[in-house]
Each structure stands twice: as C-alpha cells, then as structure tokens.
C-alpha positions as CSV (number, residue, x, y, z in Angstrom):
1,X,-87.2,39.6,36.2
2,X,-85.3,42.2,38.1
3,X,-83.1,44.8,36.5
4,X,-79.5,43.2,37.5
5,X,-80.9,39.7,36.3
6,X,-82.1,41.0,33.0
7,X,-78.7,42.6,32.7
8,X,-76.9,39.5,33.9
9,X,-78.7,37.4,31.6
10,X,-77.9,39.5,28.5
11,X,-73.9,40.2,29.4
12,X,-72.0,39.7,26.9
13,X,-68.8,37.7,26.5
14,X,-65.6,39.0,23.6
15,X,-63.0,36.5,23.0
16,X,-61.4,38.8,19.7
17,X,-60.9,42.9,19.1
18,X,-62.3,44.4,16.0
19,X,-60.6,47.2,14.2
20,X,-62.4,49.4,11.8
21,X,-60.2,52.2,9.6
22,X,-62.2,55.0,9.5
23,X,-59.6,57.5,8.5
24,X,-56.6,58.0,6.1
25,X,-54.7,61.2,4.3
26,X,-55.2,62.6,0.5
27,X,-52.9,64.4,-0.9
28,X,-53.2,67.8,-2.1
29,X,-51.8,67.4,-5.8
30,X,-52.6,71.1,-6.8
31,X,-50.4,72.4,-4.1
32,X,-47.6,69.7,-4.2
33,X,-47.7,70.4,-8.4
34,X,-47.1,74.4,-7.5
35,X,-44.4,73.7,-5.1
36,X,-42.2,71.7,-7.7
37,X,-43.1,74.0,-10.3
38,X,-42.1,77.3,-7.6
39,X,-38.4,75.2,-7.8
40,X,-38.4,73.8,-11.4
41,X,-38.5,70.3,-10.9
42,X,-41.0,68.4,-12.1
43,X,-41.3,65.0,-10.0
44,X,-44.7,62.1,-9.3
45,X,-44.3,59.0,-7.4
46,X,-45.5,55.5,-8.5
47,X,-47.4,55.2,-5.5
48,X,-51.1,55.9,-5.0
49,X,-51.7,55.7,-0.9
50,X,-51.0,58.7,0.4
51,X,-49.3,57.8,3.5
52,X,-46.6,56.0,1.4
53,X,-46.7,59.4,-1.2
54,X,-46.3,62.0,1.6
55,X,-43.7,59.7,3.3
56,X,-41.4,60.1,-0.4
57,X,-42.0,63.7,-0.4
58,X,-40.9,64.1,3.2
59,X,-37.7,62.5,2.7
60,X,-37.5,64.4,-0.9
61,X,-37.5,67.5,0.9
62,X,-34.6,67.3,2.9
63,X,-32.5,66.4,0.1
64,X,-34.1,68.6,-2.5
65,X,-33.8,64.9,-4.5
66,X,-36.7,65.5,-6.9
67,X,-35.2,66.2,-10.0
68,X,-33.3,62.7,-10.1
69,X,-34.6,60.4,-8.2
70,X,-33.3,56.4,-7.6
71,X,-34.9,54.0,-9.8
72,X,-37.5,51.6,-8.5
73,X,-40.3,53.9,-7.2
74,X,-41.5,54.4,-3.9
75,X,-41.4,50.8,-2.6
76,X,-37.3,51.0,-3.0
77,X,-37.7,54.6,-1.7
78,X,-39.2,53.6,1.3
79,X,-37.4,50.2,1.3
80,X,-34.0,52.6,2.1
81,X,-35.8,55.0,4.1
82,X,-36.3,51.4,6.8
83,X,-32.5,50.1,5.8
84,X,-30.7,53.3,7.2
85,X,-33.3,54.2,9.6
86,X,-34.9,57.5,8.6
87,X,-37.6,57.2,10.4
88,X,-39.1,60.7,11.0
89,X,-40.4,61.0,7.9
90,X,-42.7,58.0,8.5
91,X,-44.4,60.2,11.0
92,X,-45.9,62.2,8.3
93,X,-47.9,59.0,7.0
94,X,-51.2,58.9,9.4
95,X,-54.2,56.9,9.7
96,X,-57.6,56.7,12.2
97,X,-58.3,53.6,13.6
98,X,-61.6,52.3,16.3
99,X,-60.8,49.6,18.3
100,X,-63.7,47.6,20.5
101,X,-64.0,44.5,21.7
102,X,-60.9,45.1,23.7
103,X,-60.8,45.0,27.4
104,X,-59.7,48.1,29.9
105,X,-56.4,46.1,30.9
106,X,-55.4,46.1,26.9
107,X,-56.5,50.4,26.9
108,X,-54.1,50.8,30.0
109,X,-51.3,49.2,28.3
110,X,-52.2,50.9,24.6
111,X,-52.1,54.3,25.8
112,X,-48.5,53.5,27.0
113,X,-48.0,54.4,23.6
114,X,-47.9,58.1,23.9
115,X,-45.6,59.6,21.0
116,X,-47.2,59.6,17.9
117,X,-50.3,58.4,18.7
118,X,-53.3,60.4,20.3
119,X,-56.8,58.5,21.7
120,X,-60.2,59.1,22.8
121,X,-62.0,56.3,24.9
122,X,-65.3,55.9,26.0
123,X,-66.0,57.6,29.2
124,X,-67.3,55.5,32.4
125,X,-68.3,58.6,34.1
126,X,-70.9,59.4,31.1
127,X,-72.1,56.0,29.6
128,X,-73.9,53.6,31.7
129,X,-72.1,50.4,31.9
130,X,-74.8,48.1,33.2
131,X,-75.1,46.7,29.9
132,X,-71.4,46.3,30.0
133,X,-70.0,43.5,28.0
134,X,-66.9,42.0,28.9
135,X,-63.2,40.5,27.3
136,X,-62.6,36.6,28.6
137,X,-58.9,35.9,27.8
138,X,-58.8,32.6,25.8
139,X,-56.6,30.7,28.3
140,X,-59.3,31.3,30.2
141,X,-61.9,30.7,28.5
142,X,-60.6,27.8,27.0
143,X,-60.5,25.7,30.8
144,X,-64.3,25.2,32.0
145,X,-63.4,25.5,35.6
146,X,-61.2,29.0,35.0
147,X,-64.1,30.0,32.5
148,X,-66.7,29.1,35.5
149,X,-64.7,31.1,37.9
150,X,-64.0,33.7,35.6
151,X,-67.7,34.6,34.8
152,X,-69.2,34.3,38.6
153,X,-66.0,36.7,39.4
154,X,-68.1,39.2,36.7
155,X,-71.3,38.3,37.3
156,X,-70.9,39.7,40.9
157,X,-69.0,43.1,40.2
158,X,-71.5,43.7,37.4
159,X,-73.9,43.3,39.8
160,X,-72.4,45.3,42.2
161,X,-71.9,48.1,39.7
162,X,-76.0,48.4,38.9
163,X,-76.9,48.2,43.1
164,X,-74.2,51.0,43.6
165,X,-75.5,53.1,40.9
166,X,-79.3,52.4,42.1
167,X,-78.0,53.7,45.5
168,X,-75.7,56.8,45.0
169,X,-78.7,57.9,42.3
170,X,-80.8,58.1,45.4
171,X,-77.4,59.6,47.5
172,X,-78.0,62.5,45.1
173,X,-81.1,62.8,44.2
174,X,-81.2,66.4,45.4
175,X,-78.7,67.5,42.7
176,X,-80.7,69.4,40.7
177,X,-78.8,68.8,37.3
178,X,-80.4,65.4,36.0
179,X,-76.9,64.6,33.6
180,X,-74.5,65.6,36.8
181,X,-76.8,63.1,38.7
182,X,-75.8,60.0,37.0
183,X,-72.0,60.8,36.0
184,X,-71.8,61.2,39.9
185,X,-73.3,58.0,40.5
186,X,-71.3,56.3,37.3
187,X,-68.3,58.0,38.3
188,X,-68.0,56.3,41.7
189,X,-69.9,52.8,40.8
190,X,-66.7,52.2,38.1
191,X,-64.8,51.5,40.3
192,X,-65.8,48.2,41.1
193,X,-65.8,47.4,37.4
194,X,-63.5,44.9,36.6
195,X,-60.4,45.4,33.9
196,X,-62.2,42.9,31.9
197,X,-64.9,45.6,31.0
198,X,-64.9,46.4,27.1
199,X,-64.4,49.2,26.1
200,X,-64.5,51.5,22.9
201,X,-61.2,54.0,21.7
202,X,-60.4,55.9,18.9
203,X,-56.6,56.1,17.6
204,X,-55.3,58.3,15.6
205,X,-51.4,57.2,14.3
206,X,-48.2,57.9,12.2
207,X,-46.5,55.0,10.6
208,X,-43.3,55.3,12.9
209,X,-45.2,54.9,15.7
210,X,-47.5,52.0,14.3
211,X,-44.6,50.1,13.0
212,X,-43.6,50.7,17.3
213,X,-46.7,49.9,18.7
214,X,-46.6,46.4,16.3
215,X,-42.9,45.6,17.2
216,X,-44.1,45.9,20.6
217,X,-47.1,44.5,20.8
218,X,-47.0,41.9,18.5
219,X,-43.9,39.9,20.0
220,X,-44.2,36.7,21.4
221,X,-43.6,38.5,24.6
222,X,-46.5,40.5,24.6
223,X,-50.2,39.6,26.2
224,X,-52.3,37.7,24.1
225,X,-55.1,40.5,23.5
226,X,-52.9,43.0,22.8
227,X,-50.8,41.1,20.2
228,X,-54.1,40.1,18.5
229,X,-55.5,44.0,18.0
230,X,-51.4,44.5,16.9
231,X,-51.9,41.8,14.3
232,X,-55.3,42.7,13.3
233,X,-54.0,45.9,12.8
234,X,-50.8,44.9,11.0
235,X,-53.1,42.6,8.4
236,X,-55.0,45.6,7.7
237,X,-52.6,48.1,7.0
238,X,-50.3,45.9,5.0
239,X,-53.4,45.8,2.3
240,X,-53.3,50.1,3.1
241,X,-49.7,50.8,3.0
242,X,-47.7,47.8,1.5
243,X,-44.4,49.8,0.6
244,X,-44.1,51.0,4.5
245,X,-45.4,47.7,6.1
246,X,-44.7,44.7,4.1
247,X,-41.2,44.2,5.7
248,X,-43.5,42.4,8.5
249,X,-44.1,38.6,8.3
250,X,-46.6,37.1,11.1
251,X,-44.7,33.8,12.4
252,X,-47.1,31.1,13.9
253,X,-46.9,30.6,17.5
254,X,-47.2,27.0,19.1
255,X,-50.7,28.3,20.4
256,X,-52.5,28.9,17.0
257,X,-51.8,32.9,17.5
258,X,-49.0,34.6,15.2
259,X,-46.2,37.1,16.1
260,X,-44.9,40.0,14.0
261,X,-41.4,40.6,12.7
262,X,-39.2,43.0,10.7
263,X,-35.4,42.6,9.7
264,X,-36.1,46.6,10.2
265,X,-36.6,47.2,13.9
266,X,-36.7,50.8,15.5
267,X,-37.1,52.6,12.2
C-alpha cells in the first residue's frame, strides 16, 4: 500500500474536544502571613483553591478589609464581588488548560479571545500533518450523504497535502539544513489543509476572562464545537473553583447539547 493510502486508511475522525487542566496557582502562605502581620491584622479565608483565595485577597487589598471581614466566607465574598461587578480582581485567579480534539476553525475563533488569555498551538510549519486527524461537526456527521461528502472533501486535501509535501521536499532538496527542508515544504503544503484539521493549543487564563470566553461561547448562539470545549470547560472548573463559577447553570438545548448562563453577566 502506498504512503497516502496507508495515511488515508488510518485518518482519524473527532466528533468531541478533550480538555485536560494541567495547571493551577498555590498560594504562598509564609508571605501572605508576613504581610498581615507587617499591618497588624491577622485574617484566613475559608477557602482552599487558590484561585478563589487570591481572588479574596485581591479585593481585601483595595479596601484594607482584613481585620473585619462580612460573614459567610469566601463564597459570599466572591458572591458580592459578581453582584456589583468587581471584576478585576478575578483576573488574579489563573489556570492552564490543553485543548485537542478541536478543529482549526474552533482555534481561529478561540484566539479571538485575546485579553486575559495567552496560547500556544501546534505549529503546521514544524509537525508533519500527514497523519492529520480531523473534527467532523455532528450535523454533519449525523446525515450519511453530508458525512459521505464530508469525508471525500478530506480524503482529497489530505491527499493533496502528502503529494505537495513529496514534491516541494524534492523542490528543495538542495537546502542544505535537513529541519529547514521540511518546514519549507510543510509550510507551503498547509495550505491546502482543510479548517477541519485538529489541532493541539495550550491556554493559559484568568477567571474574568474564562467566565467571558463561557458567556460567549457557551450561548445558544454560538457554533456547536466551540460551545462544547466552553462547557467542557465550564463542568471542569466548577468542580476547581465553585465560589467563582457556580453562578453558571447548563440549560438543555432542543439538540441534546446544553448552553451556559449566569444572572451575573460581564463581571
């Protein structure tokens, strides 16, 4: 069997995202202990995750609100914080997120998401994207004659991808530097790659512009991929962070999928 039909033959098809955590703060009780003790206040917060700890502290600071703080702990801390809208201190509460399984067109419409939030996604130019897999949207992939269409429409540009890369390799073959050699050839072979090509990217985000990027992207309005990585993402972080995401309720849709919403919008 020839290269492209040994490729072809193994492609892989994604109908869901996966989201692993692979990141998330500690706080540095030693130095938050010698800065209350530096302004004789003694102060803790009921709270263990440290995105919801540093959040309280934040706020604490610009009030200087140590020494007599509300009753009901950080959850009605926060819970105020989201009623009156004081949402720059949610920016100090950060976590690291992968996302794969998730197709180019959701990456061009993630990254949309600038403020708060910083990525790094795998590179075409550098990894070798014969042995691509691709994203089917369900609606697709839930009609067999869309589905049929669908796949031959991939089939052909994945194809088209491994002869173009077979050809410009031999187009600069006389470049001496074996690793420039392929990018070059990658590089300009992409480009027939569909937006359906899957793709890897890491996020690094603040709560304020995670509780954004789910208000967003998990409306009804939103495309279906994206508002299943924003509720993916949602379900995980509400298990993280309760006190600054359990506001959210996920609403069935009449397609099986859910939506998110918060009473607290644009914190």
């Amino acid at each position: 069997m020839a290269a492209t039909e040994q490729a072809l033959a193994s492609m892989k098809i994604i109908h869901e995202p996966r989201v692993y955590l692979l990141g998330k703060q500690k706080v540095n009780d030693t130095e938050l202990d010698q800065f209350l003790s530096d302004h004789g206040v003694s102060w803790e917060s009921d709270t263990e995750v440290a995105g919801e700890y540093l959040t309280e502290v934040a706020g604490r600071v610009c009030y200087m609100s140590f020494a007599k703080p509300r009753p009901g702990g950080n959850h009605a801390y926060i819970e105020h914080i989201l009623e009156v809208g004081h949402g720059s201190v949610l920016e100090h509460a950060v976590w690291n997120f992968l996302f794969t399984g998730v197709s180019r067109s959701l990456t061009h419409e993630l990254v949309r998401h600038r403020a708060g939030m910083g990525y790094s996604q795998l590179s075409q130019r550098y990894v070798d994207e014969s042995v691509a897999e691709y994203v089917e949207p369900e609606c697709v992939a839930n009609d067999p004659e869309c589905h049929q269409a669908w796949q031959e429409t991939v089939e052909a540009a994945h194809s088209g991808y491994i002869k173009l890369v077979e050809l410009l390799a031999k187009k600069f073959q006389d470049e001496p530097d074996r690793t420039m050699r392929r990018k070059l050839a990658r590089q300009a072979a992409r480009s027939v790659l569909p937006n359906a090509t899957e793709t890897k990217i890491f996020v690094t985000a603040n709560a304020r512009s995670l509780r954004h990027f789910i208000e967003m992207r998990g409306s009804r309005h939103a495309e279906d991929e994206i508002r299943q990585l924003a509720v993916q993402v949602l379900k995980i972080l509400q298990v993280e962070a309760p006190n600054l995401f359990g506001d959210y309720q996920l609403i069935p849709l009449p397609d099986g999928t859910f939506e998110a919403v918060t009473a607290h919008r644009k914190v």
